[in-house]
N, CA, C and O atoms as CSV, one atom per row, in Angstrom:
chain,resi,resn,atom,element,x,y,z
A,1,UNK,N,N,-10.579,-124.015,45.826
A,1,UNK,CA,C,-10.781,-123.473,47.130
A,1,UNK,C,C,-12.211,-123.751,47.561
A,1,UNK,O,O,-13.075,-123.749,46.684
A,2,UNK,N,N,-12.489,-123.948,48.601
A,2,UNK,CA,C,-13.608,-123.976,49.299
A,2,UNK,C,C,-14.090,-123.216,50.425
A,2,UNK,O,O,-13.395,-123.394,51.425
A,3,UNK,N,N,-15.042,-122.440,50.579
A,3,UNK,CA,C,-15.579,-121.645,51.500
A,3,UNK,C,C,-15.460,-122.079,52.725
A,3,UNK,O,O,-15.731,-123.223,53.090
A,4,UNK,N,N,-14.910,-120.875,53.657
A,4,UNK,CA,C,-15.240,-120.755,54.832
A,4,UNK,C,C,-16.400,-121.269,55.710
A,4,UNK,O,O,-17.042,-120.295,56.101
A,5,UNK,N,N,-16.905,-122.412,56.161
A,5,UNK,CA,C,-18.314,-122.726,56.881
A,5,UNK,C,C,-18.214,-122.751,58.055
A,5,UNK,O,O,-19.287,-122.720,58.659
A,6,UNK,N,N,-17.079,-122.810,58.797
A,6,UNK,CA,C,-17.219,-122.186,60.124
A,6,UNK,C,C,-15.555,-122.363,60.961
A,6,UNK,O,O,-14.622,-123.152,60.812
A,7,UNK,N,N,-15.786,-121.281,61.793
A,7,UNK,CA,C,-14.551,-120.930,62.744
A,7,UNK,C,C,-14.661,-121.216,63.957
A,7,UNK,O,O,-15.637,-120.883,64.629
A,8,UNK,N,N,-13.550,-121.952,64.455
A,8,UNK,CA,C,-13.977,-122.635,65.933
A,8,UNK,C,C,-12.462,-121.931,66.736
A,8,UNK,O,O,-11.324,-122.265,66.406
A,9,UNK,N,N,-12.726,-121.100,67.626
A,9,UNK,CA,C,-11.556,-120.470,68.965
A,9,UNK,C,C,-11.820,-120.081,69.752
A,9,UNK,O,O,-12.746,-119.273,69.693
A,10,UNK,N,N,-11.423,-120.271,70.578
A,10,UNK,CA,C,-11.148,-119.461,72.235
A,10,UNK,C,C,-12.460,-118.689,72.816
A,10,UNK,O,O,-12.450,-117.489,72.542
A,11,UNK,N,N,-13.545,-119.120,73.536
A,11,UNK,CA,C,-14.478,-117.868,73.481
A,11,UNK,C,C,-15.025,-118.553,74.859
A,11,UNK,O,O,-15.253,-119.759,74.763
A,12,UNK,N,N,-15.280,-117.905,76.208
A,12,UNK,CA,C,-15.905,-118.844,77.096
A,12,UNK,C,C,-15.634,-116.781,78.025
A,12,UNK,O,O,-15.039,-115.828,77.522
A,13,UNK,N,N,-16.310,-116.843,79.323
A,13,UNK,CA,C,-16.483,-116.181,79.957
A,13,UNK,C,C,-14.994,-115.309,80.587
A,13,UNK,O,O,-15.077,-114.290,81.274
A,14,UNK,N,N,-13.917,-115.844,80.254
A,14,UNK,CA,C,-13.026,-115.343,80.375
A,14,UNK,C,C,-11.744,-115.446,79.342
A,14,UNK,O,O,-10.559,-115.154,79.510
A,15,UNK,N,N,-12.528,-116.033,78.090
A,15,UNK,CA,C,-11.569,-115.296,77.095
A,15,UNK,C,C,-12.714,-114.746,75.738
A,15,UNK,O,O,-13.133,-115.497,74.857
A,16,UNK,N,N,-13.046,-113.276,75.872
A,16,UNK,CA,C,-13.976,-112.898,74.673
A,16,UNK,C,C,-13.769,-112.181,73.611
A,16,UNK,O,O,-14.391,-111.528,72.772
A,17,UNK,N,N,-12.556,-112.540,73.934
A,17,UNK,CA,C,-11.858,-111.680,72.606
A,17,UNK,C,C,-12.711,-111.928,71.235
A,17,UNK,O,O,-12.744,-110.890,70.573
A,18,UNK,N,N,-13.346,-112.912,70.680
A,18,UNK,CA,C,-13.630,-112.996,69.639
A,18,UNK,C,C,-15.540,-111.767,69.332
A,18,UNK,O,O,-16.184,-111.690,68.286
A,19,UNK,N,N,-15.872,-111.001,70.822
A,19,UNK,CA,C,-16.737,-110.430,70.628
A,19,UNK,C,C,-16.414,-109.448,69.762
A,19,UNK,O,O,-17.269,-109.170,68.921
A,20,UNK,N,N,-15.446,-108.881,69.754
A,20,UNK,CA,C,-15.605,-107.389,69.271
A,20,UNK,C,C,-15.353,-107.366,67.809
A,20,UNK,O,O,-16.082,-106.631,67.142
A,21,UNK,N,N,-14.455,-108.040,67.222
A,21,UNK,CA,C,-14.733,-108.132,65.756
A,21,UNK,C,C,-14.926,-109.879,64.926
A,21,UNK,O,O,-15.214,-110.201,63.774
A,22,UNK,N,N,-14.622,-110.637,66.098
A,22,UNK,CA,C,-14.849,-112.013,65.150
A,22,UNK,C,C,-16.299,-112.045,64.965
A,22,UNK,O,O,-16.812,-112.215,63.859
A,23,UNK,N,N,-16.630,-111.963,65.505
A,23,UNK,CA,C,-18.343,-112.690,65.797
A,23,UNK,C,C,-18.933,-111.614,65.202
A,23,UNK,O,O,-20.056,-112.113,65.140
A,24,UNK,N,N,-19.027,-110.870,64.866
A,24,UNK,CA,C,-19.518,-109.514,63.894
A,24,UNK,C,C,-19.100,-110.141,62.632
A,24,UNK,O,O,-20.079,-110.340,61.912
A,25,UNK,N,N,-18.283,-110.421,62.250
A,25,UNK,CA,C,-18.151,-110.565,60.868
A,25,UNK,C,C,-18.328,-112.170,60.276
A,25,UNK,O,O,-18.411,-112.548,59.108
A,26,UNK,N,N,-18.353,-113.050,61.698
A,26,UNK,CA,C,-18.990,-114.407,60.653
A,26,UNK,C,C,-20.097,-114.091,60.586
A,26,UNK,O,O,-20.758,-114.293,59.567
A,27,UNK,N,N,-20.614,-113.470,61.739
A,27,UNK,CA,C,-22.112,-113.146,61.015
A,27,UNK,C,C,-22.606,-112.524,59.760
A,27,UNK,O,O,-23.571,-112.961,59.133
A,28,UNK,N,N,-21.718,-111.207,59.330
A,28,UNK,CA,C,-21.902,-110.756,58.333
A,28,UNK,C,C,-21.893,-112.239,57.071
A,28,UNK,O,O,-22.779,-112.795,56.422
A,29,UNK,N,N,-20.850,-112.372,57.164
A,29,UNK,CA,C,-20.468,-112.995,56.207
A,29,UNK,C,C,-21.257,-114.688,56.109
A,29,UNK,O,O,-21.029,-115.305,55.068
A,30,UNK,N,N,-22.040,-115.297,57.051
A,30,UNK,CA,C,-22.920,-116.045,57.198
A,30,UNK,C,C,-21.887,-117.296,57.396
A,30,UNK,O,O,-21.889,-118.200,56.561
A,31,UNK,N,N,-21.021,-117.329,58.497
A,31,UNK,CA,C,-20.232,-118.371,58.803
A,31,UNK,C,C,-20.341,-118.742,59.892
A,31,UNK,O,O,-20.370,-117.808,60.694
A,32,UNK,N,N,-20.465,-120.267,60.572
A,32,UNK,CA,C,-20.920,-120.682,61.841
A,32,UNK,C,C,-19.363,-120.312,62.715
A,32,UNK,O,O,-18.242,-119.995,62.317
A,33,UNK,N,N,-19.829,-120.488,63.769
A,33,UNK,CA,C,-18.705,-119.817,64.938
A,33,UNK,C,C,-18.828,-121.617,66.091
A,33,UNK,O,O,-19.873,-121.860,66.694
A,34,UNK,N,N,-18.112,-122.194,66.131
A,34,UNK,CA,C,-18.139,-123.078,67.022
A,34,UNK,C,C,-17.190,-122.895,68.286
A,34,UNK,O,O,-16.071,-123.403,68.208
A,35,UNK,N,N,-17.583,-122.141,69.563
A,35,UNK,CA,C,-17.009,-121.736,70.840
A,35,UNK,C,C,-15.998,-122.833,71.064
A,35,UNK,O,O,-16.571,-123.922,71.106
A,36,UNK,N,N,-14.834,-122.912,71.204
A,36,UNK,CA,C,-13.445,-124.186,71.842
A,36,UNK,C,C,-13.694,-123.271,72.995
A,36,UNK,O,O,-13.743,-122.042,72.952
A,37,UNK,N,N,-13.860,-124.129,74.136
A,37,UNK,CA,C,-13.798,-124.335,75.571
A,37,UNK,C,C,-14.451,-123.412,75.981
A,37,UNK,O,O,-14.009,-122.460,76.623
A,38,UNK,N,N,-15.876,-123.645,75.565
A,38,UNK,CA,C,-16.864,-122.276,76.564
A,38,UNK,C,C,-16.907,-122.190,78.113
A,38,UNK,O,O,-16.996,-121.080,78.638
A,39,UNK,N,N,-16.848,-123.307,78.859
A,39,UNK,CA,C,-16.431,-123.436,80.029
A,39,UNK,C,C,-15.511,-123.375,80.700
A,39,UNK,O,O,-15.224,-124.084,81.664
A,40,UNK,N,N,-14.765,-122.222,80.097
A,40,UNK,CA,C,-13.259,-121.661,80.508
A,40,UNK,C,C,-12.606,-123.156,80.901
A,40,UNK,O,O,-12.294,-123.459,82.053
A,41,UNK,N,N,-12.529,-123.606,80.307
A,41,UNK,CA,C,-11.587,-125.289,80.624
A,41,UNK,C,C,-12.166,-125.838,81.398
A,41,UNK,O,O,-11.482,-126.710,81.934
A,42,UNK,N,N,-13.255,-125.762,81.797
A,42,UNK,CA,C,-13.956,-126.698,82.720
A,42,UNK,C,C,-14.019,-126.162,83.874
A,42,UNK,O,O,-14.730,-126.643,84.756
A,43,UNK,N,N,-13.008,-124.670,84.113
A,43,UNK,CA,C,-13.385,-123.930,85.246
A,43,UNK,C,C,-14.704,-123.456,85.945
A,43,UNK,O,O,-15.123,-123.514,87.101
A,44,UNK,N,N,-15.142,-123.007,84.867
A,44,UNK,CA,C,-16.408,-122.535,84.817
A,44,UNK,C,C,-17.506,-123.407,85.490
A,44,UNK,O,O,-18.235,-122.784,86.261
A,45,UNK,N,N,-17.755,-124.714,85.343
A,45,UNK,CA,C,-18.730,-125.476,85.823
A,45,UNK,C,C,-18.907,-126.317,86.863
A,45,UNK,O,O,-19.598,-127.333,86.943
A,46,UNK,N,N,-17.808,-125.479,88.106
A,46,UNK,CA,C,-17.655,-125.692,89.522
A,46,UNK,C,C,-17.535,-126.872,89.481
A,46,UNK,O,O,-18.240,-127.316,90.388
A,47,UNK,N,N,-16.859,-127.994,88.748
A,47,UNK,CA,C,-16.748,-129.228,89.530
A,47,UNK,C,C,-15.276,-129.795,89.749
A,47,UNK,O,O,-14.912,-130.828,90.311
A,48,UNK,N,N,-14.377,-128.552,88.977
A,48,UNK,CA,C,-13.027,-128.861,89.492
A,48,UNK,C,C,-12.819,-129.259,90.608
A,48,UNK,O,O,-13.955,-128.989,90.998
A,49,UNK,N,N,-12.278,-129.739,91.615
A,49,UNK,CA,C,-11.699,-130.095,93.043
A,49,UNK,C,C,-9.976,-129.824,92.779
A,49,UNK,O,O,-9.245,-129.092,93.446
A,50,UNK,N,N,-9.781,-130.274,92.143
A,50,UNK,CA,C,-7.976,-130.255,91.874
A,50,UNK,C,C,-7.422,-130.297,90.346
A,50,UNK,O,O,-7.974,-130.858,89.399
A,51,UNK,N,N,-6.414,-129.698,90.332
A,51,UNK,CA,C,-5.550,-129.660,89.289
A,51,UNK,C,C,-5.645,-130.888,88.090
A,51,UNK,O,O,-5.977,-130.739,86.914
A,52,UNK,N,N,-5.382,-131.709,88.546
A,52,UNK,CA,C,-4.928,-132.903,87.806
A,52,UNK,C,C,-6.272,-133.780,87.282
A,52,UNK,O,O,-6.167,-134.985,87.053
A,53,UNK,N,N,-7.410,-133.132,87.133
A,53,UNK,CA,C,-7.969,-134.180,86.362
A,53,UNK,C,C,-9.408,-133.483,85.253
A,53,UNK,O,O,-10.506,-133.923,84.911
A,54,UNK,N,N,-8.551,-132.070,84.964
A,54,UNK,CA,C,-8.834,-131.320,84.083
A,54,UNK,C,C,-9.825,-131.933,83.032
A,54,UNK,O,O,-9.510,-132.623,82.062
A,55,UNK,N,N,-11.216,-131.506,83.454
A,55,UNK,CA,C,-12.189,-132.213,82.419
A,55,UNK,C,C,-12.444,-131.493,80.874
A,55,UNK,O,O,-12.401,-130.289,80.620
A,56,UNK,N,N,-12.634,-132.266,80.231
A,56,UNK,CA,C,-12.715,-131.902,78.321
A,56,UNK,C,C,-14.152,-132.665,77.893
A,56,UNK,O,O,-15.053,-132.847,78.712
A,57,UNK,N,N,-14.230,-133.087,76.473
A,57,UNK,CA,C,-15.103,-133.508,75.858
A,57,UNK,C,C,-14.527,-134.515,75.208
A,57,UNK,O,O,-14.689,-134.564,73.989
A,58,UNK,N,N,-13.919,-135.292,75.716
A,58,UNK,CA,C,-13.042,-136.287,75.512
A,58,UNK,C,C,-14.094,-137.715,75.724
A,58,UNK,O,O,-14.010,-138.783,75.119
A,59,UNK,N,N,-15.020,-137.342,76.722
A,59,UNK,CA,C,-16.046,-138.857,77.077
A,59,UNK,C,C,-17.330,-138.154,77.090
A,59,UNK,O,O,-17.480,-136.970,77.392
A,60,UNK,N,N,-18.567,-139.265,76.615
A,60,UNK,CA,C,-19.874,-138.916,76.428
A,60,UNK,C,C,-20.361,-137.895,77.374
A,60,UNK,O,O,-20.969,-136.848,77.154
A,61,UNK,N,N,-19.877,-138.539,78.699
A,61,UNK,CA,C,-20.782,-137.823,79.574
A,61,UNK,C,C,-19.920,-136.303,80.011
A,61,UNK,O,O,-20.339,-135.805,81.056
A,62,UNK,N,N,-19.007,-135.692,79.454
A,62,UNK,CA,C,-18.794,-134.155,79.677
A,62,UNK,C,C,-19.562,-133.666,78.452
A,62,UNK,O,O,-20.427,-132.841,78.747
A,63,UNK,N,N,-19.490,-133.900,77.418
A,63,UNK,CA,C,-20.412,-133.417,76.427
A,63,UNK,C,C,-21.487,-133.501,76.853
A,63,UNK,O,O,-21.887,-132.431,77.312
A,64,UNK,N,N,-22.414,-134.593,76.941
A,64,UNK,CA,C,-23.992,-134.413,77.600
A,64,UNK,C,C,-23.715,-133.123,78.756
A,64,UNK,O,O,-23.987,-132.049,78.220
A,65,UNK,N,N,-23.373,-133.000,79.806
A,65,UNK,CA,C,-22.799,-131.789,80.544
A,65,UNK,C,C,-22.725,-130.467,79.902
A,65,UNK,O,O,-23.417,-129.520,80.276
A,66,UNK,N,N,-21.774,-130.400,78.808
A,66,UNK,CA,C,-21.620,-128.871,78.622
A,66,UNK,C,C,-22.888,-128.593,77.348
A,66,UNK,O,O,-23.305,-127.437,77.281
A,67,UNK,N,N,-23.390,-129.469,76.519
A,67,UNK,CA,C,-24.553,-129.230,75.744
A,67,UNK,C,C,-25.907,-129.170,76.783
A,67,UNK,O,O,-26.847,-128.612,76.218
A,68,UNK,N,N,-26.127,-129.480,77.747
A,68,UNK,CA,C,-26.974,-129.042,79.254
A,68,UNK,C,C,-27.068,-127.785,78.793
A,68,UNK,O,O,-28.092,-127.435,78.206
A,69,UNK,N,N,-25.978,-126.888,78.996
A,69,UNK,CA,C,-25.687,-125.706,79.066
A,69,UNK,C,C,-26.560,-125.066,78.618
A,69,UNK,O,O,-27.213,-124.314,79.341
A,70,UNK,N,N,-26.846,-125.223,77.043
A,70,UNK,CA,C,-27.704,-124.480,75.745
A,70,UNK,C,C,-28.926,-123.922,76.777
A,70,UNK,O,O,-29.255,-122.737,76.840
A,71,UNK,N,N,-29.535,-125.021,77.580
A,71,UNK,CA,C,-31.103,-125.086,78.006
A,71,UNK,C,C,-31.240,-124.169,79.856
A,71,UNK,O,O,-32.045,-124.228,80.786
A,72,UNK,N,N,-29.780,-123.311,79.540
A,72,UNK,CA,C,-30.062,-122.907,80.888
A,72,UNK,C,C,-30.454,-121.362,80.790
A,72,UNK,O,O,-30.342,-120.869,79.667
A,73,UNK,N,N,-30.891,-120.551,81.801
A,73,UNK,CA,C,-31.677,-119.081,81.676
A,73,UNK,C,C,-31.120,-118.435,82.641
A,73,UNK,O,O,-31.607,-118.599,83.760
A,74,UNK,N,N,-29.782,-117.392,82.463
A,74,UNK,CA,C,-29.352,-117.008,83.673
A,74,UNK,C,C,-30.285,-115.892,83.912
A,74,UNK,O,O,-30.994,-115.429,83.019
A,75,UNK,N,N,-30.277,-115.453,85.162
A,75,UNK,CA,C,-30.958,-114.021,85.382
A,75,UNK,C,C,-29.671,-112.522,85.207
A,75,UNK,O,O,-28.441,-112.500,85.246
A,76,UNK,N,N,-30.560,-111.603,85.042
A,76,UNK,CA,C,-29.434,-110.221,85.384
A,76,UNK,C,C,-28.873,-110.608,86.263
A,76,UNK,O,O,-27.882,-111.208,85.846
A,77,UNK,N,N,-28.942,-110.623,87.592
A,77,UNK,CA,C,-27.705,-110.845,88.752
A,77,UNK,C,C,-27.015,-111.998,88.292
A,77,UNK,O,O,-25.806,-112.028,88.517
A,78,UNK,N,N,-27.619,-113.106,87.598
A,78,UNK,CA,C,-26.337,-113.981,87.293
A,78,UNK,C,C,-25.442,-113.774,86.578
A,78,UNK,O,O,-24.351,-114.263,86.873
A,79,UNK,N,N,-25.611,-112.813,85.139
A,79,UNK,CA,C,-24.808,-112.633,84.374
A,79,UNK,C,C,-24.272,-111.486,84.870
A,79,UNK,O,O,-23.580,-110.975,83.989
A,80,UNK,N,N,-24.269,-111.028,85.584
A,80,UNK,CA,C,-23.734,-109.401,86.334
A,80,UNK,C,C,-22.198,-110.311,86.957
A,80,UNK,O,O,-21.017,-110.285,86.609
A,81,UNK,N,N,-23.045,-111.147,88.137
A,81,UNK,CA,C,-21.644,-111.606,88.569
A,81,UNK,C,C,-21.052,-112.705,87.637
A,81,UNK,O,O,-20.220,-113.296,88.326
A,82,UNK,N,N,-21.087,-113.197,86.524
A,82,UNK,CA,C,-20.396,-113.788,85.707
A,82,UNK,C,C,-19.425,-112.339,85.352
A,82,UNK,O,O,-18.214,-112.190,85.514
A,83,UNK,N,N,-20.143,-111.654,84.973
A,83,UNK,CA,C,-19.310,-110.718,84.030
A,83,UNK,C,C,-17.813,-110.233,84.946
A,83,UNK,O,O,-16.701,-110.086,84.437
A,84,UNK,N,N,-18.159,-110.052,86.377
A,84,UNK,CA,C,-17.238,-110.102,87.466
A,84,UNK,C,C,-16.153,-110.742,87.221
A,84,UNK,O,O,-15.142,-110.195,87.661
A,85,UNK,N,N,-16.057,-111.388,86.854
A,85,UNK,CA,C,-15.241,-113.114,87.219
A,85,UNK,C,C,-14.047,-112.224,86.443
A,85,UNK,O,O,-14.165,-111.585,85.397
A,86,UNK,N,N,-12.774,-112.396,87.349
A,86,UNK,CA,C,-11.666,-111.981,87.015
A,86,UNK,C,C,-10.918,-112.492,85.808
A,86,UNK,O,O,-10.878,-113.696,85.553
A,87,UNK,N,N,-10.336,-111.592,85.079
A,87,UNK,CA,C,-9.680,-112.299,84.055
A,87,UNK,C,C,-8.223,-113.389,84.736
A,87,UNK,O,O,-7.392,-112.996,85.555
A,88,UNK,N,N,-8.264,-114.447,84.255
A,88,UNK,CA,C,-7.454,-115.561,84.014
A,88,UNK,C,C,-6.258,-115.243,84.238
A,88,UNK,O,O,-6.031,-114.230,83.577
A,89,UNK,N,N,-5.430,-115.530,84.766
A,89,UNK,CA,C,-3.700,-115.737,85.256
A,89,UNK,C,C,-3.455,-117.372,84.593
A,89,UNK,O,O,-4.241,-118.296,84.381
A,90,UNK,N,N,-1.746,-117.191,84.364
A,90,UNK,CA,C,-1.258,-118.102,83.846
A,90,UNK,C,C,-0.487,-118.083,82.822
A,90,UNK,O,O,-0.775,-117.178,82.040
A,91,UNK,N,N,0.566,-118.863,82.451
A,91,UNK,CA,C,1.592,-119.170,81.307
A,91,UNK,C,C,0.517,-119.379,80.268
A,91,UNK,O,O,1.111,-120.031,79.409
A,92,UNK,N,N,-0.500,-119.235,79.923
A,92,UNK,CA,C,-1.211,-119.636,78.215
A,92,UNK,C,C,-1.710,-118.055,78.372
A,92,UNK,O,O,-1.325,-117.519,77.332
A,93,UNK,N,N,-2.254,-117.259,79.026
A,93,UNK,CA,C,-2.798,-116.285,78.912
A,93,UNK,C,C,-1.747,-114.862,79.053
A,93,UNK,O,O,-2.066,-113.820,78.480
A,94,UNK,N,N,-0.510,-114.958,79.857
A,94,UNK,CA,C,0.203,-113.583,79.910
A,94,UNK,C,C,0.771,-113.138,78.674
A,94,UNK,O,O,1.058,-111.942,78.716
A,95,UNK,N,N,1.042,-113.732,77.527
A,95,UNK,CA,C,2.069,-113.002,76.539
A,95,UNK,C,C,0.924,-113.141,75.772
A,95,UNK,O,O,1.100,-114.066,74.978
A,96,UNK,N,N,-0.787,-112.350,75.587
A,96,UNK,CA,C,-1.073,-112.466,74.251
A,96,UNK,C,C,-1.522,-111.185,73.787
A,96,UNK,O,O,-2.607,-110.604,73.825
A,97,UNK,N,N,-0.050,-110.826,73.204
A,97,UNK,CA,C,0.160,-109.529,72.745
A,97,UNK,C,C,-0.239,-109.767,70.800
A,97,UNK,O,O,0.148,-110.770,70.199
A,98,UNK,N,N,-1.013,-108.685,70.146
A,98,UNK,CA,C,-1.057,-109.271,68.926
A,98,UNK,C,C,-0.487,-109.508,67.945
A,98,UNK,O,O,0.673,-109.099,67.912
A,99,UNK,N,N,-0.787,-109.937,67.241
A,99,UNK,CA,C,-0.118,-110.395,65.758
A,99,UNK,C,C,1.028,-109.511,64.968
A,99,UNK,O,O,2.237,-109.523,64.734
A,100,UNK,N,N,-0.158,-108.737,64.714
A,100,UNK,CA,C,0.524,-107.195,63.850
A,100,UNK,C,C,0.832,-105.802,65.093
A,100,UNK,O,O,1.237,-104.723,64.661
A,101,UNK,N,N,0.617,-105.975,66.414
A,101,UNK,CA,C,1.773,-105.498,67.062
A,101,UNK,C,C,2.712,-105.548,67.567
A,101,UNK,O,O,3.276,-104.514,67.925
């Protein structure tokens, strides 16, 4: 067996589920956390226009883009109205009822 070195899921401004007990305990336990889709799917970084051409990290230049990110400084009012931002609608998000209930 080989140790745990890091956990990569779901974590971006409108899905944070992993605050309340994931991210507490890789820390405890000294395991890296790698965020999948911090930019709520690319929602997040206003350059959607339409449906169909759903950006990823698939080509150099969205990565150079969302690693930008690291070097930015929101203020209180920015993260106030981030925190706003309605939770997510949709067929991936309505049934996530848990595991062991």
């Amino acid at each position: 067996m080989h140790p745990i070195t890091a956990l990569q899921t779901d974590y971006s401004l409108w899905t944070r589920d992993p605050e309340a007990e994931i991210l507490p305990l890789v820390r405890e336990l000294g395991i890296g956390f790698v965020a999948y889709s911090p930019l709520g799917r690319g929602f997040l970084t206003g350059q959607i226009r339409s449906t169909g051409l759903l950006p990823g990290t698939r080509r150099v230049p969205r990565l150079e883009e969302n690693l930008a990110a690291a070097d930015l400084a929101l203020t209180r009012q920015q993260l106030g109205r981030l925190n706003a931002v309605p939770a997510p609608v949709g067929d991936r998000y309505q049934d996530m009822s848990p595991i062991n209930g």
